[in-house]
C-alpha positions as a Markdown table, in Angstrom:
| # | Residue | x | y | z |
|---|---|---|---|---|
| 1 | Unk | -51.5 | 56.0 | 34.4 |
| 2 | Unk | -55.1 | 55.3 | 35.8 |
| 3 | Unk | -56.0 | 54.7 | 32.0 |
| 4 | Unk | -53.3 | 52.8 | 31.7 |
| 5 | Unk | -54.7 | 50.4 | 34.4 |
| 6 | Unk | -58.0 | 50.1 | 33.4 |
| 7 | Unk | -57.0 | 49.3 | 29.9 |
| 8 | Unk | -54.7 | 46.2 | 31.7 |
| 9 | Unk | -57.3 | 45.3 | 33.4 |
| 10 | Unk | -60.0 | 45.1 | 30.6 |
| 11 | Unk | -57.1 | 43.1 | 29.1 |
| 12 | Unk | -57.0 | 40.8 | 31.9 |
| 13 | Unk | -60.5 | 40.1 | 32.0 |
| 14 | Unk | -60.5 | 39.4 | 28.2 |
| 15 | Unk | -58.1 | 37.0 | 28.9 |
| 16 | Unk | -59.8 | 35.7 | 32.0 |
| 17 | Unk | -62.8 | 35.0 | 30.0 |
| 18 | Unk | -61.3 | 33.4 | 26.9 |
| 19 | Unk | -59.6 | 31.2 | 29.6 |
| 20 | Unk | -62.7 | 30.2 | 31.3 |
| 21 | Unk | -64.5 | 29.8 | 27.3 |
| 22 | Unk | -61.8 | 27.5 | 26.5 |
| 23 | Unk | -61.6 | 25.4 | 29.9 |
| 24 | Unk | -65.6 | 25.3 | 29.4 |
| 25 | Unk | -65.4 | 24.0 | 26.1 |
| 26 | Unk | -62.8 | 21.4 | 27.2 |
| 27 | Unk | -64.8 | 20.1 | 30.4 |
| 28 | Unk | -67.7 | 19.9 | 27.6 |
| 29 | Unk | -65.4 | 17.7 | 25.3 |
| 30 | Unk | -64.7 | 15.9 | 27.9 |
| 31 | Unk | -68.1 | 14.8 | 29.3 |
| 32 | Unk | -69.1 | 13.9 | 25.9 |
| 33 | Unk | -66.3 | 11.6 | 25.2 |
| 34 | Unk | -66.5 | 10.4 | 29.0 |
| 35 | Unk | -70.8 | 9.0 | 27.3 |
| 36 | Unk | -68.9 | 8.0 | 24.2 |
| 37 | Unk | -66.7 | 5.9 | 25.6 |
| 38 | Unk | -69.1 | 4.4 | 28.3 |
| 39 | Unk | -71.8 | 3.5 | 25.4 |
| 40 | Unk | -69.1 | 1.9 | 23.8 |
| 41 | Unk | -68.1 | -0.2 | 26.8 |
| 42 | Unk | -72.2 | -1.1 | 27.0 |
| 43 | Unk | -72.1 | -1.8 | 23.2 |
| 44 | Unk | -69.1 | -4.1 | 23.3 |
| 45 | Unk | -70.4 | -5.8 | 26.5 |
| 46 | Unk | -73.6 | -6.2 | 24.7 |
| 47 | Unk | -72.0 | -7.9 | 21.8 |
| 48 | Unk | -69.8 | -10.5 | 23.9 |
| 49 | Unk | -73.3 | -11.5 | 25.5 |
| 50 | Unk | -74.4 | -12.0 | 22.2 |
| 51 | Unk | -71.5 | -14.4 | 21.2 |
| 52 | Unk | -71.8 | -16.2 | 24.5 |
| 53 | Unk | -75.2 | -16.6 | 24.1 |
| 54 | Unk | -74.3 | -18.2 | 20.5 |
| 55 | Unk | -71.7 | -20.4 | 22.0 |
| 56 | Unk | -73.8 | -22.0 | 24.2 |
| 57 | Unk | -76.9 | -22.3 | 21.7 |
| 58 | Unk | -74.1 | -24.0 | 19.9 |
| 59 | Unk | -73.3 | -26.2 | 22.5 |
| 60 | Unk | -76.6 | -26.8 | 23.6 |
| 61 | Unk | -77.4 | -27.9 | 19.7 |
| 62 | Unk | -74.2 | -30.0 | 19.5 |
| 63 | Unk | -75.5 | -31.9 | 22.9 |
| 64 | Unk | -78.9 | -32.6 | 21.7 |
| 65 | Unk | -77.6 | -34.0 | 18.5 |
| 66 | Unk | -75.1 | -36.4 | 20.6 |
| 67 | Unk | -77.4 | -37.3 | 22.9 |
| 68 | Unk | -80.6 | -37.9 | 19.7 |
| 69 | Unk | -77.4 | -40.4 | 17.7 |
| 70 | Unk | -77.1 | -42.0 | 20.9 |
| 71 | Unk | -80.8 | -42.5 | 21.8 |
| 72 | Unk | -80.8 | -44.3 | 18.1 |
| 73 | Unk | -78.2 | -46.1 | 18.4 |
| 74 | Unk | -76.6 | -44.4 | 14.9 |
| 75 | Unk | -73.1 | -43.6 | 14.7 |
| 76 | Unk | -73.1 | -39.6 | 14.3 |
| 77 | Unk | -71.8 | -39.0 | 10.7 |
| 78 | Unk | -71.6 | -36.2 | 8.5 |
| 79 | Unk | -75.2 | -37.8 | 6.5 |
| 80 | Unk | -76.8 | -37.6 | 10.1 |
| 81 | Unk | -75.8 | -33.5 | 10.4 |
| 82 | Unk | -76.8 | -32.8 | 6.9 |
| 83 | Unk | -80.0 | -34.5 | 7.0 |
């Protein structure tokens, strides 16, 4: 019976530390996809600064290009953009 014990118990603790293996492994899977997900954030945060920054370079373009027509005194046409 006192065989019979140990042997549960070795059984137990087996079990124990598969258990704590596998909760280990988790918490590692975890964290990583906790960085994943947080460089993903930074990279899509990084590329919406990008497009605002070529909105208004766009804008800022557009204005100048008003404003130069107007300083001339030409009507702004489709020649004037091309050229």
């Amino acid at each position: 019976s006192i065989s019979l014990l140990r042997m549960g118990m070795y059984l137990l603790s087996e079990e124990y530390v598969f258990l704590f293996q596998h909760l280990r492994e988790h918490k590692r899977l975890l964290i990583m996809n906790v960085v994943i997900q947080s460089t993903m954030n930074q990279i899509i945060h990084l590329i919406l600064d990008v497009f605002d920054f070529i909105e208004q370079l766009t804008m800022f373009v557009a204005l100048q290009i008003i404003g130069n027509s107007r300083q001339t005194h030409e009507p702004l046409g489709i020649n004037r953009i091309c050229n």
